[in-house]
N, C-alpha and C positions, 0 to 999 in steps of 0.2 A: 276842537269842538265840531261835530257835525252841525253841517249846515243842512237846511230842509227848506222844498217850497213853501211860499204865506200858505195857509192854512184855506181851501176854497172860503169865501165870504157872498153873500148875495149878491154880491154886482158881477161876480164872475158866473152865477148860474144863469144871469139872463137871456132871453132867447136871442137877443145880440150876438151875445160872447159865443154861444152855441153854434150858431149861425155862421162868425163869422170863423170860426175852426173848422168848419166843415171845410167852408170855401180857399181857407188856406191849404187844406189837405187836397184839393180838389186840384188847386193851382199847381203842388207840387207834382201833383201825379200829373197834370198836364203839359206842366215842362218837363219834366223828364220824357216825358214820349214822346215830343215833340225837339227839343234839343239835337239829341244822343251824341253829345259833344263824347270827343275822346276822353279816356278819363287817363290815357299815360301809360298806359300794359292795358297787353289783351285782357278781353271779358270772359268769365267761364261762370260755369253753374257752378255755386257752392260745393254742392254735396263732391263735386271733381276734385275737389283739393282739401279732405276731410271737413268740410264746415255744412254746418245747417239754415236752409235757407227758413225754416219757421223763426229759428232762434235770432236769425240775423234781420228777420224784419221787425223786431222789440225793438230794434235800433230807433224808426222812424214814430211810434208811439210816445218814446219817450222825449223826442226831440220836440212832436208839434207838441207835445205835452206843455213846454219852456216856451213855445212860441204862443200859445192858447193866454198863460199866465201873464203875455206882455213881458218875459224876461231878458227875451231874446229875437229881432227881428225876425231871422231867418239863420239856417244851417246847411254846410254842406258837406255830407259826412262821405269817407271813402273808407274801405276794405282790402285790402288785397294781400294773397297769401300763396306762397312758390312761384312768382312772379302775375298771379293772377288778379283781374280787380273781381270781387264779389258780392261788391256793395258799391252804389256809386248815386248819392242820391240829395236832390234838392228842394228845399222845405221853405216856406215860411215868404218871406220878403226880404227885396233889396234895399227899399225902401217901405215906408208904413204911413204917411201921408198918403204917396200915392196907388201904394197900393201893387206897384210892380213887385212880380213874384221872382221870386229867386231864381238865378242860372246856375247852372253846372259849371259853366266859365268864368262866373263873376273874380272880380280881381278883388282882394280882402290884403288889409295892414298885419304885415307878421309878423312885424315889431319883432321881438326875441327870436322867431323860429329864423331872424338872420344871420343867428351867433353860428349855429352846424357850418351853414355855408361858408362863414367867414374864417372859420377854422381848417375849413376843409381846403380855403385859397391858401391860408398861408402854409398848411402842411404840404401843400402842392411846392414852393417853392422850399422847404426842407428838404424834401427827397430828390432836388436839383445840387443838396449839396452848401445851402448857402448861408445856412445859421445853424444850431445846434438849439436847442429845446434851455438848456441849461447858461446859455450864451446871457449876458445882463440887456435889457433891453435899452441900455442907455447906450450900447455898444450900434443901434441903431438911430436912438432918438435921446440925443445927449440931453435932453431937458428933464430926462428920469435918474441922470446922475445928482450922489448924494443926496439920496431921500432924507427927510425930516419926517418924525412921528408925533402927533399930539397926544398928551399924555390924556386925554379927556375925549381924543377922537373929535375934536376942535374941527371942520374943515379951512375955519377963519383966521384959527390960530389966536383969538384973542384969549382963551381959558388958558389952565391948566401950562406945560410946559410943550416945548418942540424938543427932542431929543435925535441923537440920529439913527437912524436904523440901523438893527442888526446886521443887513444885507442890502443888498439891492433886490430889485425885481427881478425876476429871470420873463425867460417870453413864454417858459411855462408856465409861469405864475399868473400871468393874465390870461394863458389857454382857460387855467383853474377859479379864478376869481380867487384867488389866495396873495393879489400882489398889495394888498393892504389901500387899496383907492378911497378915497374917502367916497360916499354915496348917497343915494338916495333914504336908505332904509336904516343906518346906526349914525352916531351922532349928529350935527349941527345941519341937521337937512334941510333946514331954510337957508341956510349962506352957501350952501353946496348947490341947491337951486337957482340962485342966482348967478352960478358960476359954469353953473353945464347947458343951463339953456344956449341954446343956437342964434347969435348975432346973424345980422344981415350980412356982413362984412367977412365971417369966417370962412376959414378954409377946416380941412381936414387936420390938415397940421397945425391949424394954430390955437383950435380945437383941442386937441390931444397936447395940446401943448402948457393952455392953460390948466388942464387936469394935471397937470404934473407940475405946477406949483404949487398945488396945494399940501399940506403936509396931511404924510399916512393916516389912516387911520389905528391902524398894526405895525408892526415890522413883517412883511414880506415871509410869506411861507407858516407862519402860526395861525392863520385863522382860515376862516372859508366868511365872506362877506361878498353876496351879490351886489357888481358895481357895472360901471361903463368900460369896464377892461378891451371889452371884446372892440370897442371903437378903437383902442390902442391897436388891437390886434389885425383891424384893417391898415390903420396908419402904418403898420411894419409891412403888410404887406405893399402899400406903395413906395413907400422907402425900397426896398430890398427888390421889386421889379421893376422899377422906375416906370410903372403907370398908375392911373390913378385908378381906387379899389374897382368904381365901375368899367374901368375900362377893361381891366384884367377881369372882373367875373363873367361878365357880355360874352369876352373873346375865351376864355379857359374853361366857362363850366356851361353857363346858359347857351349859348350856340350849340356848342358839340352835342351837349344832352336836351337839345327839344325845349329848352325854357324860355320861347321866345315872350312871354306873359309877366316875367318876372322885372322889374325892374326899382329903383330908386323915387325915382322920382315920373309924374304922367306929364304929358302935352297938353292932353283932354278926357275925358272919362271912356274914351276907349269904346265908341258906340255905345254907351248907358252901363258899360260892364261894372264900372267903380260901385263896389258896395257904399253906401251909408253906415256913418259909425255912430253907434247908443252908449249913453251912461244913464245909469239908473234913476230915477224918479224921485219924488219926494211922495209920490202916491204907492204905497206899497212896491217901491222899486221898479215899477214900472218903467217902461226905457220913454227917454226923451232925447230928440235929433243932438250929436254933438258936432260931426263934420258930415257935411253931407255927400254924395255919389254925386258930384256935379262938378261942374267947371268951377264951383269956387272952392272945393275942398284943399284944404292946407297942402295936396300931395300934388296939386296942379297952381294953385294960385299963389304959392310960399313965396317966400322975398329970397328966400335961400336956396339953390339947388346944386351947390354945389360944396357941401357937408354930408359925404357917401358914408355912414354908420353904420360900421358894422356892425354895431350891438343890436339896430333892431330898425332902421330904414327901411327893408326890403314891402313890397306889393310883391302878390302871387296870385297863382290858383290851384286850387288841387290841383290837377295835374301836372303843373310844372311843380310843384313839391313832393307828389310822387316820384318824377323822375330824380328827383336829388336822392329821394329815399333808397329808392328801390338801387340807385348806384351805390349806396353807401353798405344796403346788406347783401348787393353780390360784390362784398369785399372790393368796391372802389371802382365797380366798370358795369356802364350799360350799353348795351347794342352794339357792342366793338368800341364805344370811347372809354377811357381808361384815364380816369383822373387821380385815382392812388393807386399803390396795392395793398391786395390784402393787408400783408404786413404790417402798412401803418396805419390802415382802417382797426387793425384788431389794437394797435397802442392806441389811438383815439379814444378807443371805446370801453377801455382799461379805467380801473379806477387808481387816480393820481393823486386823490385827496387822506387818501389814509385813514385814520379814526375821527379826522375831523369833523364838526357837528356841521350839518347844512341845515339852516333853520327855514330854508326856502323849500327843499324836496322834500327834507323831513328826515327820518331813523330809516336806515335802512339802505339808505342813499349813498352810492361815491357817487365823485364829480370827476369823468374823462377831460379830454380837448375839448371843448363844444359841447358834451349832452352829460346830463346826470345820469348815473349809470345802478340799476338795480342790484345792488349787493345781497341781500338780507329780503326775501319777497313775505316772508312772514312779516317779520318789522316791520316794513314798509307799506305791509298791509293792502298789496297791487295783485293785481291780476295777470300782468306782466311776469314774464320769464325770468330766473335773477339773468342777470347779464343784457337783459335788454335798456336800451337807451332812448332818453327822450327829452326833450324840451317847448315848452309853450309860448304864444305870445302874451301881452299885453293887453288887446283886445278880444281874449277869450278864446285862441287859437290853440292849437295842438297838436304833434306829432311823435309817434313812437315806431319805433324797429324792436320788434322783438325776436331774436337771431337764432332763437332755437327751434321757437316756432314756425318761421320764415315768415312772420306777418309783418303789414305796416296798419296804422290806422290814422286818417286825418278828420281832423274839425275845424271847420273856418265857420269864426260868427264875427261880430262886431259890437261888442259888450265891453264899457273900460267905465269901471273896476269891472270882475266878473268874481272878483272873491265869495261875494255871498249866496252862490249857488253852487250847484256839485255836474253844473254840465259836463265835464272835460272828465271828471274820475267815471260818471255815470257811463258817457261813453269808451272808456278803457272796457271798464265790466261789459258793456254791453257786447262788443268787439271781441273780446277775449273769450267770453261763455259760447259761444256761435261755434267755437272749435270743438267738435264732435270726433276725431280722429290726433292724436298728438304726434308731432316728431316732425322731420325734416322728410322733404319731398325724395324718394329714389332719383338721382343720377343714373341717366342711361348709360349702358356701357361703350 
């Protein structure tokens, strides 16, 4: 079902509301000129890398558009295409009490856009040699031998029967969301809730360890069911390099590649950097404060900090998630660091899910290592190249590589749910139509 903005109503034509759109737009153009933070790749004029810079500034109409309506704090969108950025721009607020406008730098919750990364550590230690893809992941984390299945998708097991799986899990199967987890989104997702929230007390392991007492939801390999796989898929990566997930991404991806911004968990908000996070209102969805951009946000003040999640822990900022991108679509190496190759960046980015349905990406959709991957761009009804890959967060974040085009495109806002607006597809279109010239950039000779 198409979602659409509320419909303008009289409180939103007041000289107010007017007013104060101006001065959000006002702000943005005023940090941006005054910032000129890196954005992660050289800057160049659109029109140098076949794109349009008329068409590319629709980008920013539609975004304070979302900011005007109280949908959305603030945004910060990026462009970049044959290594180039050509769009790089900060809108709206970090905060909406006080009124502080948006940075170029601000650190934002990327909750799922930590899955790529977390796939990309453990394919790092594949290509060392050390597990195989089809290997049972109980051959690293015995607490996933002899799965149990509930006939009802039970995660408490009191319904219906426990049966035992078909198979095991493999460690593709969690690369996939295909290893049958019991979850958030299909059966008993209240006792499953109860069972995933993060104790004061926990580790990594004993985390991933209670998910794997609970009985399947599937048997292994018959479904595609978004879960917390990908936390397992950190936990294999500690197991299997014997450091713990943030220590291995610090030292193997974020050093070499410039992501000094990214991390797990804060000390302090980082000079004021920490975004403020929105959930919708009961006033026409209007956002109201959830965790604030301050020293008490759950990301500095938590009881727990030492539960590294791969499924979706990670803090960023554009720019350090450009530089993950931008190594991923030159086949696995930026500036001389070389964290895959090609070769296993193009199986990552493969579709591994077969004809199975993804009721998350939609028709049209396979699922790689880490990113949903465009199969079918008519079905899928994207603006997107078939073959390009992508995945979102939680709080209304976004990131795609499109490989043919050699584009990337990023959204950081702070909106959880964000279902009931079309931000994120709005900005694929908007991204996507700015390419004026199609094809891949000449290689010098």
């Amino acid at each position: 079902m198409t979602r659409t903005l509320p419909a303008p109503i009289t409180k939103f034509l007041t000289t107010k509301l007017l007013l104060s759109g101006l001065l959000a737009a006002a702000m943005a153009v005023s940090a941006h000129a005054q910032q000129k933070t890196d954005p992660g790749l050289p800057m160049a004029a659109p029109e140098s890398v076949g794109m349009s810079s008329e068409r590319l500034d629709r980008i920013g109409a539609v975004m304070q558009r979302y900011i005007d309506y109280r949908l959305v704090p603030g945004t910060v969108t990026l462009v970049a295409r044959h290594g180039k950025v050509v769009h790089f721009e900060a809108r709206g607020f970090m905060d909406i009490d006080s009124g502080k406008p948006m940075r170029e730098d601000a650190l934002f919750r990327i909750a799922s856009m930590t899955k790529p990364i977390t796939s990309v550590a453990l394919m790092m230690l594949w290509e060392q040699g050390k597990f195989q893809l089809r290997d049972p992941v109980s051959k690293f984390i015995p607490a996933f031998a002899k799965p149990m299945v509930s006939t009802t998708s039970d995660a408490s097991g009191r319904t219906g029967y426990r049966v035992p799986a078909r198979r095991e899990a493999t460690i593709r199967d969690m690369l996939t969301h295909t290893a049958g987890l019991a979850n958030s989104y299909r059966g008993n997702t209240q006792f499953y809730a109860t069972q995933s929230a993060i104790r004061p007390d926990d580790t990594l392991e004993s985390y991933v360890n209670r998910l794997a007492s609970l009985p399947l939801n599937y048997s292994p390999g018959e479904e595609w069911q978004y879960s917390q796989a990908t936390d397992v898929v950190g936990r294999l990566v500690e197991v299997i390099s014997g450091q713990s997930l943030d220590e291995f991404m610090q030292e193997r991806i974020f050093e070499p590649l410039g992501m000094h911004d990214t991390h797990f968990f804060l000390d302090d908000d980082q000079g004021g950097r920490l975004m403020s996070q929105y959930r919708p209102g009961p006033n026409d969805n209007r956002i109201v404060l959830q965790d604030p951009g301050n020293n008490d946000s759950a990301w500095i003040s938590g009881a727990n900090k030492q539960v590294f999640r791969g499924a979706g822990g990670l803090i960023s900022t554009a720019h350090d998630y450009l530089r993950f991108q931008a190594a991923m679509l030159n086949g696995g190496e930026l500036d001389g660091v070389r964290l895959l190759s090609p070769m296993t960046v193009d199986l990552m980015m493969e579709n591994h899910t077969g004809d199975l349905p993804l009721w998350l990406p939609g028709p049209g959709f396979g699922f790689g290592l880490g990113w949903a991957v465009v199969e079918d761009r008519g079905e899928a009804a994207t603006p997107l190249s078939e073959g390009s890959v992508y995945w979102g967060g939680a709080y209304g974040t976004i990131s795609w590589i499109d490989r043919e085009e050699e584009l990337i495109g990023i959204l950081m806002t702070q909106v959880r749910p964000y279902s009931h607006i079309n931000i994120r597809p709005d900005f694929q279109v908007l991204a996507q139509q700015a390419i004026v010239e199609k094809g891949t950039a000449e290689k010098p000779e």
